[in-house]
KEKE-843191 format. One record per atom (N, C-alpha, C, CB): residue in three letters; x, y negated, z. Coordinates in pm, whole numbers, plus 50000, padded with zeros to 5 digits. Glycine has a CB too. Example, Ala and Ser with C-alpha at 12.3 -4.5 7.8 and 13.67 -1.06 7.14 Angstrom:
residues 2
ALA513195056950780 ALA512305045050780 ALA513205033050780 ALA511315044750905 SER512855022550708 SER513675010650714 SER512904999750787 SER514085006050572 
END
This chain:
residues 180
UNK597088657722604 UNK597868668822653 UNK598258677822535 UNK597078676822761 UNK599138676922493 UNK600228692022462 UNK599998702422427 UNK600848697722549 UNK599508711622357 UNK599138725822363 UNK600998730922334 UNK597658731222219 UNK601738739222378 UNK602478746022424 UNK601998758522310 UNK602378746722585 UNK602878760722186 UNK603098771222104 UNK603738784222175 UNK603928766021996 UNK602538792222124 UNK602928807722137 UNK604258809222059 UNK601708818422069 UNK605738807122094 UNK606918813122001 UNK607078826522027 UNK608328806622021 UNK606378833322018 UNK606978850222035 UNK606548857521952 UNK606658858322156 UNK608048861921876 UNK608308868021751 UNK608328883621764 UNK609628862721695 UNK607658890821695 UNK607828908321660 UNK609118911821669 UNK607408913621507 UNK609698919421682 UNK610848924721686 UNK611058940721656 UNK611258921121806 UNK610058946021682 UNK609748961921691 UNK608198962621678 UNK610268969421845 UNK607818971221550 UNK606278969221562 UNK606228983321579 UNK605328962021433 UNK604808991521581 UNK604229002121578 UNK605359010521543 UNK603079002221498 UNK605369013121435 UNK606299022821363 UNK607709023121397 UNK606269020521226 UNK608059008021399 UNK609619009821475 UNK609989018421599 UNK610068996721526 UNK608589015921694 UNK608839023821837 UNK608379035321787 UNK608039018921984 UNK608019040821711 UNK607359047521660 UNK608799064621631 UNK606599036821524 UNK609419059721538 UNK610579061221509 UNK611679059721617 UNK610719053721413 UNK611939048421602 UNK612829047321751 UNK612649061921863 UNK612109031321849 UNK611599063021915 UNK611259071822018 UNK611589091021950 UNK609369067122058 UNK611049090421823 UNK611339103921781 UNK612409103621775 UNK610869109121677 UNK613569092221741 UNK614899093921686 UNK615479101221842 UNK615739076921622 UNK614819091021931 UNK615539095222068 UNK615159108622145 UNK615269083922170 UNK614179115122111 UNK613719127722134 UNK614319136222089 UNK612699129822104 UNK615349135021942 UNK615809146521862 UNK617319147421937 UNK615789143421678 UNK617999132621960 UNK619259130121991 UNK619429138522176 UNK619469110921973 UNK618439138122210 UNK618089143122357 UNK618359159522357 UNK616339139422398 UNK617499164122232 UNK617579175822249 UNK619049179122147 UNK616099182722214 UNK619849177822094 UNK620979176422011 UNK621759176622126 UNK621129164321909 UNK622059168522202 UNK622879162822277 UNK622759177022404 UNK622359145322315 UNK621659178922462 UNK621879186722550 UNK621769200122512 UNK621209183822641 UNK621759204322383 UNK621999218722300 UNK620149226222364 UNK624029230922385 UNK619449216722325 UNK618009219822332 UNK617519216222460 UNK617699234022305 UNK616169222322514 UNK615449213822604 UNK615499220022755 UNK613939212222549 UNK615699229222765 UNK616039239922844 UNK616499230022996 UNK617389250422759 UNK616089230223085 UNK616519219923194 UNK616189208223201 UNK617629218123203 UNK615629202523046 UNK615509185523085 UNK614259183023106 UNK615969174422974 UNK614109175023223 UNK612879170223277 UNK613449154023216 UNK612559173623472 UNK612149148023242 UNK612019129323195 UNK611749118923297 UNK610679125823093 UNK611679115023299 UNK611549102423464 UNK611669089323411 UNK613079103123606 UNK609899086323390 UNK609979072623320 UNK610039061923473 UNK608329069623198 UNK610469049523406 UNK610629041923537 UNK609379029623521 UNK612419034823553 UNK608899032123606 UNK607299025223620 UNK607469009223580 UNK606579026423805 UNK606739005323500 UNK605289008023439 UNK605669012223337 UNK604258997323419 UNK605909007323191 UNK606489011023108 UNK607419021523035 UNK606649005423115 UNK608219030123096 UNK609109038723087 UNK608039050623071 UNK610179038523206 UNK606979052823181 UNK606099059423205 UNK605559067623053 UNK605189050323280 UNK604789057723013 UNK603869062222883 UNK604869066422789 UNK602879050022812 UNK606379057922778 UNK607449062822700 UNK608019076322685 UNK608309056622733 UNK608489077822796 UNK608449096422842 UNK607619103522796 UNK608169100822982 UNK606189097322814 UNK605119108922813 UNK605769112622674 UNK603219104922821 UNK605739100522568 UNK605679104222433 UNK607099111722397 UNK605409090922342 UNK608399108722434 UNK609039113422381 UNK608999131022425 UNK610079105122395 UNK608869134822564 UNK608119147622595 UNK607199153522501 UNK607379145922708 UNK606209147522435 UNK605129151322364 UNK606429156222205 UNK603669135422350 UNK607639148022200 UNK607479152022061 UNK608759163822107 UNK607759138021916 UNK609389160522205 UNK610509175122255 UNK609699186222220 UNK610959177422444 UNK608349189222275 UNK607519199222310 UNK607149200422171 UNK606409196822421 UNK606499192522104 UNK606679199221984 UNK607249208721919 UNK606879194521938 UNK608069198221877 UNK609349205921847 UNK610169217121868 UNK609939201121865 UNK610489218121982 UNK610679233522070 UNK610479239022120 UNK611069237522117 UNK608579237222093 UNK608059249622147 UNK608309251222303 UNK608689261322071 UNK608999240522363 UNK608949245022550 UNK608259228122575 UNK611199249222664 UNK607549234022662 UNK607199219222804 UNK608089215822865 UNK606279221122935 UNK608189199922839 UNK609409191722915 UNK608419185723022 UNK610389178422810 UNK608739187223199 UNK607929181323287 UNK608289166623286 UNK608029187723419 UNK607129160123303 UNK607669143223290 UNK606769135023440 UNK606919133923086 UNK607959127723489 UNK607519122323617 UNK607689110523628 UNK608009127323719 UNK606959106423697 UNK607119090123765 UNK607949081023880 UNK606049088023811 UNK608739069823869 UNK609699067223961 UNK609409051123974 UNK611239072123913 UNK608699050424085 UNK608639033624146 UNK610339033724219 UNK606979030424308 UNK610689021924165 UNK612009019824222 UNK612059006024270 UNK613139022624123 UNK611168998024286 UNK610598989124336 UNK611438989524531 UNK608788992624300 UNK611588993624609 UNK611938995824718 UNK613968996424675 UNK610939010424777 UNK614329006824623 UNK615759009124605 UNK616408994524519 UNK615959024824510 UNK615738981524473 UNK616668972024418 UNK616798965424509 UNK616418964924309 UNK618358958924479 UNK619288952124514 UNK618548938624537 UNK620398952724419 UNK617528934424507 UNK617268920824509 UNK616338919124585 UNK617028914924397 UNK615548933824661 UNK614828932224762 UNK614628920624843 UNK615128939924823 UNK615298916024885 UNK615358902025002 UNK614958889024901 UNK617318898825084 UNK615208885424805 UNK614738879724703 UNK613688876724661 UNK615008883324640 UNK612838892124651 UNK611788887724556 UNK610308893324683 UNK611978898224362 UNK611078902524784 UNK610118902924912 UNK608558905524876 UNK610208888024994 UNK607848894924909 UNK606688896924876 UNK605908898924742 UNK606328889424926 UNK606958894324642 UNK606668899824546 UNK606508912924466 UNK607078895424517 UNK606678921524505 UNK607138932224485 UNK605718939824533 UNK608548934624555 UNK605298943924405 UNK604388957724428 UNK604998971224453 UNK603558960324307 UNK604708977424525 UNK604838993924541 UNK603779001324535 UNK605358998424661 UNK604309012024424 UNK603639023024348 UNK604139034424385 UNK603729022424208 UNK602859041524407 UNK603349059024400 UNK604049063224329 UNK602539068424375 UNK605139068124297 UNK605909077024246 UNK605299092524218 UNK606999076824333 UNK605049097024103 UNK604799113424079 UNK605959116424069 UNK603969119423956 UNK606279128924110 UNK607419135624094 UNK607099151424115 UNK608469129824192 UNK606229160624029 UNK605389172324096 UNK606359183524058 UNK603699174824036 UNK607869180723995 UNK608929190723977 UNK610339184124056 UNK609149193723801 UNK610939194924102 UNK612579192824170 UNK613559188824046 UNK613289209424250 UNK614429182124116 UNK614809175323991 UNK616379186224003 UNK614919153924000 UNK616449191924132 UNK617739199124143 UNK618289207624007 UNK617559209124264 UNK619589209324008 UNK620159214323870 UNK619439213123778 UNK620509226723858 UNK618629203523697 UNK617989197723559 UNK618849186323518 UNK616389191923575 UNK618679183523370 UNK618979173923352 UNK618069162723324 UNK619679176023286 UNK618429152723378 UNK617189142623425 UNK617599132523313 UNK617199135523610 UNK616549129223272 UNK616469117823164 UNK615859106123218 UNK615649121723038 UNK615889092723238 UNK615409086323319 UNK615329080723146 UNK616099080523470 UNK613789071923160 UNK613399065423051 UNK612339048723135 UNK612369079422943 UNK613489041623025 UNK613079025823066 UNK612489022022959 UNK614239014823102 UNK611829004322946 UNK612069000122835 UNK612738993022789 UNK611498997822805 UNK613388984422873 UNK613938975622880 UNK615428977422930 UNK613178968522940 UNK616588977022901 UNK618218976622983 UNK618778960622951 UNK619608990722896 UNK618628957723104 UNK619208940823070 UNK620408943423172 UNK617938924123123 UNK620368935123288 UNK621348936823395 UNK621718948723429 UNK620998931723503 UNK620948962323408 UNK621488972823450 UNK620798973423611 UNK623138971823431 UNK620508965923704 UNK620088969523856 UNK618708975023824 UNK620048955523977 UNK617798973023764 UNK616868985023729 UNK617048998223740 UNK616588984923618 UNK618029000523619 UNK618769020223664 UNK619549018023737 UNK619659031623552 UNK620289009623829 UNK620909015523913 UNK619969019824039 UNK621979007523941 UNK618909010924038 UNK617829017424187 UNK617029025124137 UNK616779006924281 UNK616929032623996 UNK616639044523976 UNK617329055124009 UNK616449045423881 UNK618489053823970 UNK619459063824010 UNK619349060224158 UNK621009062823938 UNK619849057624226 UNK619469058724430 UNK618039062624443 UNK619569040624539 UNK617339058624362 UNK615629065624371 UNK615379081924348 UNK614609058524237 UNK615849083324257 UNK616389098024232 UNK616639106324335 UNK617569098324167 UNK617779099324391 UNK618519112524516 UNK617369114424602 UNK620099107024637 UNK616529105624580 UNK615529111424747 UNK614589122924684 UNK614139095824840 UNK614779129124540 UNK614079140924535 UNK615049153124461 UNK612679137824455 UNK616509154424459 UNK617199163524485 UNK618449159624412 UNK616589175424457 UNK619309167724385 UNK620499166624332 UNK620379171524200 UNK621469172824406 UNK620359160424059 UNK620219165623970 UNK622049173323859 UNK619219154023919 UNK621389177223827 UNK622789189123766 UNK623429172023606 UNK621529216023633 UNK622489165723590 UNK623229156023507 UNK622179144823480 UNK623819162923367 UNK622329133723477 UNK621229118723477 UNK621789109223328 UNK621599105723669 UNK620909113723285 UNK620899102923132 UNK619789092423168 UNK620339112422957 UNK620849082023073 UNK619479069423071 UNK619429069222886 UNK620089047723168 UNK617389067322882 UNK617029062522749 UNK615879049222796 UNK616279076822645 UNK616939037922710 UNK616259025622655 UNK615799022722532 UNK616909016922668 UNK614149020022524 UNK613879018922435 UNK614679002822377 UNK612499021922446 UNK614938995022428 UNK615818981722413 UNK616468977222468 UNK615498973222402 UNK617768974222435 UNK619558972322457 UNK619528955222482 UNK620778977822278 UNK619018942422531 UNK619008934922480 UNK620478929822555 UNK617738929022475 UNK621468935722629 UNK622598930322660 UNK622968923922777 UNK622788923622583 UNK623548921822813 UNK623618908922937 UNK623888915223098 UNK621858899422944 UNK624688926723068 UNK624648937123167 UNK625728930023291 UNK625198953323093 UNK625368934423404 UNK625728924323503 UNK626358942723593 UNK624008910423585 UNK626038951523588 UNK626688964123628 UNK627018970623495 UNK625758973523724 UNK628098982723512 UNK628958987923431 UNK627839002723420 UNK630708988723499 UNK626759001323335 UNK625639007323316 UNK625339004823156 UNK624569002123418 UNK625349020123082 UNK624989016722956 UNK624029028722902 UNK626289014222869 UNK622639027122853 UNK621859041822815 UNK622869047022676 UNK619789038922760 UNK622579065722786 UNK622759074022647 UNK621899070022515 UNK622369089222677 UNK620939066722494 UNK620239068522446 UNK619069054022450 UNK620079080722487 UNK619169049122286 UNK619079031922297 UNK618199033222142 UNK621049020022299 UNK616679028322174 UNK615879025722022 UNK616559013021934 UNK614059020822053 UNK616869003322044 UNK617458993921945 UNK617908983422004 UNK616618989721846 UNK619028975721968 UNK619618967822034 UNK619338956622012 UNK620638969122031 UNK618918948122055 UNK618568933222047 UNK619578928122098 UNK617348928122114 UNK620148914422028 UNK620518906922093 UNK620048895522116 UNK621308906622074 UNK619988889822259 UNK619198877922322 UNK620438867822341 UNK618318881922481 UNK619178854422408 UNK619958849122501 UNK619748851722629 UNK619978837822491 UNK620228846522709 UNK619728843922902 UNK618268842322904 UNK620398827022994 UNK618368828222850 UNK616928822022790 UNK615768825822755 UNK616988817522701 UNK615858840622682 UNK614838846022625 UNK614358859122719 UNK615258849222478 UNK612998856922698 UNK611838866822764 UNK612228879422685 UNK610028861622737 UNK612468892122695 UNK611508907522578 UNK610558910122641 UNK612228924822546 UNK609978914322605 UNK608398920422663 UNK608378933722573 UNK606738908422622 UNK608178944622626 UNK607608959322544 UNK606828963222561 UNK608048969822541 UNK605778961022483 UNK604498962122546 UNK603858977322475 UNK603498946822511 UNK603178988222536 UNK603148999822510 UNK600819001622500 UNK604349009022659 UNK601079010422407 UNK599009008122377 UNK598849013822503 UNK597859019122220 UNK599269021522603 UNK598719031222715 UNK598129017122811 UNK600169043522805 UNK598899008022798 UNK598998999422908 UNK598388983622840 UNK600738999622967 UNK599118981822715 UNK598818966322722 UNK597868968722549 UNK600698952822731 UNK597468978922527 UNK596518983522404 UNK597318974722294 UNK594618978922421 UNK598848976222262 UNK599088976722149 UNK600528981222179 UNK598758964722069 UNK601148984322026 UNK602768991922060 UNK603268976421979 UNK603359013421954 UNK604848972622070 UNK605258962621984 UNK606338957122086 UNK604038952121928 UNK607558951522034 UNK608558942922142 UNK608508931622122 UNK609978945022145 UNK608128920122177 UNK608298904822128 UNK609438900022207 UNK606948894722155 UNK610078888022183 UNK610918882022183 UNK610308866922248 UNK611488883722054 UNK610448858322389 UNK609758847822348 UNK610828834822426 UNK608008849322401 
END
């Protein structure tokens, strides 16, 4: 029998997300003429710990607390009937109104785009936000809706074929994007 090679290559190590994430924290607050209104809304699992951090370095930085919340969107995709029983559902935190803020929704991943789009419909069920940015930590392409993040650590390009994985230390105890 065969042993089947691990091919999955680094792509983003420590420091890249590292960087990447501050770059996108500064462009956030640039972009919306400081922090004043923006809340974060990572999109579960991953997006989650992402937020936290880029929040951690807003707050730094300007001296204000950015509230950062959680969004299972697991229920709002399109492919529901599809994947059915597959599909875990998670609590959603959401312990601030998202009304007139500007909402940053943070992924890790932007492939097809139906991810943020059942974020965004996930959204409305906790108010009307005053403006909705998307930040991807990775662009890898292949967008199947007319969906593109403000705000992108780095663009990969794939094939169909290929797996990304972003794997974050909160969750999988190391920072790093592979390719497989």
């Amino acid at each position: 029998m065969t042993e089947k090679k691990d091919t999955a290559r680094v792509v983003m190590d420590e420091t890249e997300i590292s960087r990447a994430l501050t770059r996108i924290a500064h462009e956030i607050v640039e972009h919306n003429k400081g922090a004043k209104d923006v809340v974060l809304v990572g999109i579960m699992n991953r997006g989650v710990p992402l937020a936290k951090r880029i929040a951690k370095i807003i707050s730094k930085s300007e001296k204000e607390t950015v509230p950062v919340g959680s969004l299972d969107v697991s229920l709002y995709r399109d492919d529901l009937a599809k994947k059915g029983e597959y599909i875990t559902v998670r609590k959603s935190d959401m312990s601030f109104s998202v009304d007139d803020k500007i909402v940053v929704l943070v992924d890790d991943v932007i492939y097809a785009g139906r991810t943020a789009r059942a974020a965004l419909d996930g959204l409305k069920d906790y108010g009307r936000a005053a403006k909705v940015q998307l930040v991807s930590l990775v662009d890898r392409g292949h967008r199947e809706l007319p969906i593109h993040p403000n705000y992108t650590g780095k663009v990969i390009p794939t094939s169909i074929k290929e797996d990304v994985k972003v794997e974050v230390l909160e969750i999988d105890g190391v920072d790093r994007v592979i390719i497989k």
